[in-house]
N, C-alpha and C positions, 0 to 999 in steps of 0.2 A: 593535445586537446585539453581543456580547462575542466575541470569535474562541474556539473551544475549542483549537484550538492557535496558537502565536505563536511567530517566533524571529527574535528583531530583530538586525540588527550580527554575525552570526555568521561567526568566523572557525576552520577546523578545519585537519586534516590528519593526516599520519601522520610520527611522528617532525620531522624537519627540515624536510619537504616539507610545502606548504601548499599544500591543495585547495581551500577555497571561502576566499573574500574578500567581507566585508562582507553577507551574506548576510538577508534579511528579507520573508518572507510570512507569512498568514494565512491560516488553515484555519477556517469559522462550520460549523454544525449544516446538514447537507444539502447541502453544497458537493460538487462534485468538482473538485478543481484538478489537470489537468494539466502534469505539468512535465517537459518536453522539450529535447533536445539531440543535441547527439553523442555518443557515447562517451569519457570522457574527464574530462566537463565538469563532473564535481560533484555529479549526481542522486543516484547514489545514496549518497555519505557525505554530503547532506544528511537523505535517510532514517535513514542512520546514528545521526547528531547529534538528530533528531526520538525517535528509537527508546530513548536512551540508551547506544546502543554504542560510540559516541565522541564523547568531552569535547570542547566545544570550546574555545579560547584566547581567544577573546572572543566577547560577545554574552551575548543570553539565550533559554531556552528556558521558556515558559511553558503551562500547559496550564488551563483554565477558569480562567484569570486566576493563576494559583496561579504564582510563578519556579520552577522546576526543573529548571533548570541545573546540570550535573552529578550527576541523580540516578540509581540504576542500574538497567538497563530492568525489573527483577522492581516498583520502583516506579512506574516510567512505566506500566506494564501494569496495574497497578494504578488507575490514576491514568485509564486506559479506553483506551488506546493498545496499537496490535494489529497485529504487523506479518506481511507474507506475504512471503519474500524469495525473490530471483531463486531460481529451478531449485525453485520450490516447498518445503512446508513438511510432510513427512508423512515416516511410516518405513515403505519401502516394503517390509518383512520383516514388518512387523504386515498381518493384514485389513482391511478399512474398518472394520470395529464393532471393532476392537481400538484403531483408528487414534481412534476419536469415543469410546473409551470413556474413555482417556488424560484427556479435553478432563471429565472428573465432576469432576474436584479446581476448577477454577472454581466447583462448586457446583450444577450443574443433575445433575441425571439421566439415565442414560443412556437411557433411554426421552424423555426431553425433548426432549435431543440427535440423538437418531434421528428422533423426529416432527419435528422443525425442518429438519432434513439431508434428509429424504427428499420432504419438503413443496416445497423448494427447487431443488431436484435429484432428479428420481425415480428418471432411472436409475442412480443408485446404491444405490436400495434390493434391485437386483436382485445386485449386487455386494458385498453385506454381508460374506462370507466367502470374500471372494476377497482374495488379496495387493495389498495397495498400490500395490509395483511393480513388476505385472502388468498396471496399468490404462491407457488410454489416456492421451494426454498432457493431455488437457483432463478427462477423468474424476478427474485429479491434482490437476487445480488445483482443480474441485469439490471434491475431499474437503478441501484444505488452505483453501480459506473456506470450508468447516463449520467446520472444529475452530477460524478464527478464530471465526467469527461466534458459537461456542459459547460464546465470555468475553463476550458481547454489550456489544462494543468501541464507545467513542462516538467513537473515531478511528479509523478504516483505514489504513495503510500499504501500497501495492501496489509490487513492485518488477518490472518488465517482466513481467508476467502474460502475454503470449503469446509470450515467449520458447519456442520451436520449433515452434507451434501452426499449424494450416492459418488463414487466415483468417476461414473458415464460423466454425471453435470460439471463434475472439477475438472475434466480434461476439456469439456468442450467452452469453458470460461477460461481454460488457458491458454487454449487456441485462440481464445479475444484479447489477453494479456500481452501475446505474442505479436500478434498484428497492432496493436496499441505503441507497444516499443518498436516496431518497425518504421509508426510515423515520425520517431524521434522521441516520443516521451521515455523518461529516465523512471522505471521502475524498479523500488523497493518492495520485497516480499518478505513480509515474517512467514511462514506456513509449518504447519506439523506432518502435510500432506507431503514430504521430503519427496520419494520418488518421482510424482506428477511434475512437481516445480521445478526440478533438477534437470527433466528434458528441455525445457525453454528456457532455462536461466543462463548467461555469459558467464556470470560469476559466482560463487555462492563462497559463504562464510558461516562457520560455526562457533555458536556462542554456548558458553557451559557458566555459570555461576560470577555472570556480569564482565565476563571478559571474550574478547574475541578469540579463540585460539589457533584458528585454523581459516585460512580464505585462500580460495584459489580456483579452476575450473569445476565444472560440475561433478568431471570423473575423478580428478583429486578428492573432490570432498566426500563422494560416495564412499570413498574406501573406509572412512574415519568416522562417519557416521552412525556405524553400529555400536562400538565404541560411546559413541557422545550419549546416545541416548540410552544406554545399558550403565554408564558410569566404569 
């Protein structure tokens, strides 16, 4: 099977400073790979580099086989890549149906959009005309995978998804992570919340000071973990 994303030899960073070194996983159709670390380590400007946000300096980035390397994210988006970034993705001065109405220029309708959003998450149908951010912190992160899942993305990008979330809310948004990749979507998960992730994830990989060192099942990588994160 062909990976839908790919990014071999990748070396990135910011100005002078060099954050991943040698960098290379695979993302197939239905996967969820989690990719774990410390703070620090590289996770998230590999999202970055995967996103199109930052070029990398070597390597490549490939998406259903196709090189696009250096391409810029309105093409990677294009291309079915969909990303949710830390502290969420919604304007929390729009309503919820203002916030999914936004998400029509992908092409669906906003009655689509709503029957999909509300089928998924129902309590936020009760929340339609309420402020965005007025909503709870995991009602947040609902709304902001609607409007991803509203480009009906063949790659996910998740960047700490329960960043400040009780743990009750992180389990029950990974129970929707879960069923997400069962319809075939290929997600990536950066997360801190290792344990949660590590139950629904196929694959997971450990990154420590911009290089990947370790990837393989979830019970493999639990062993190594405490380890990564204690140094």
């Amino acid at each position: 099977m062909r990976p839908l994303l790919s990014i071999q030899g990748i070396t990135a960073g910011y100005g002078e400073i060099s954050i991943l070194e040698n960098v290379s996983l695979e993302l197939f159709p239905g996967q969820i790979y989690a990719l774990l670390g410390p703070n620090g380590g590289g996770k998230s400007t590999t999202l970055k580099v995967c996103s199109g946000q930052l070029v990398p300096t070597k390597g490549e980035l490939m998406v259903a086989g196709k090189v696009m390397t250096g391409s810029e994210p309105n093409a990677l988006a294009r291309a079915g890549i969909c990303t949710i970034p830390e502290g969420k993705g919604i304007f929390p001065n729009l309503t919820v149906r203002e916030n999914l109405l936004m998400m029509t220029s992908s092409g669906a309708t906003i009655e689509e959009i709503e029957q999909a959003t509300y089928n998924r998450f129902p309590q936020l149908s009760s929340r339609r005309k309420q402020l965005a951010g007025t909503l709870s912190g995991g009602e947040q992160q609902m709304l902001a995978m609607s409007r991803a899942l509203s480009t009906d993305p063949a790659i996910l990008l998740l960047d700490e998804l329960s960043m400040g979330l009780a743990p009750l809310i992180v389990r029950q948004l990974y129970e929707i992570v879960q069923e997400i990749a069962e319809e075939g979507v290929a997600i990536l998960v950066v997360e801190q919340f290792a344990r949660t992730v590590l139950e629904i994830a196929s694959t997971a990989g450990i990154m420590t000071h911009g290089r990947l060192t370790k990837e393989g099942s979830p019970s493999e990588i639990q062993k190594d973990l405490k380890h990564a994160y204690l140094g």
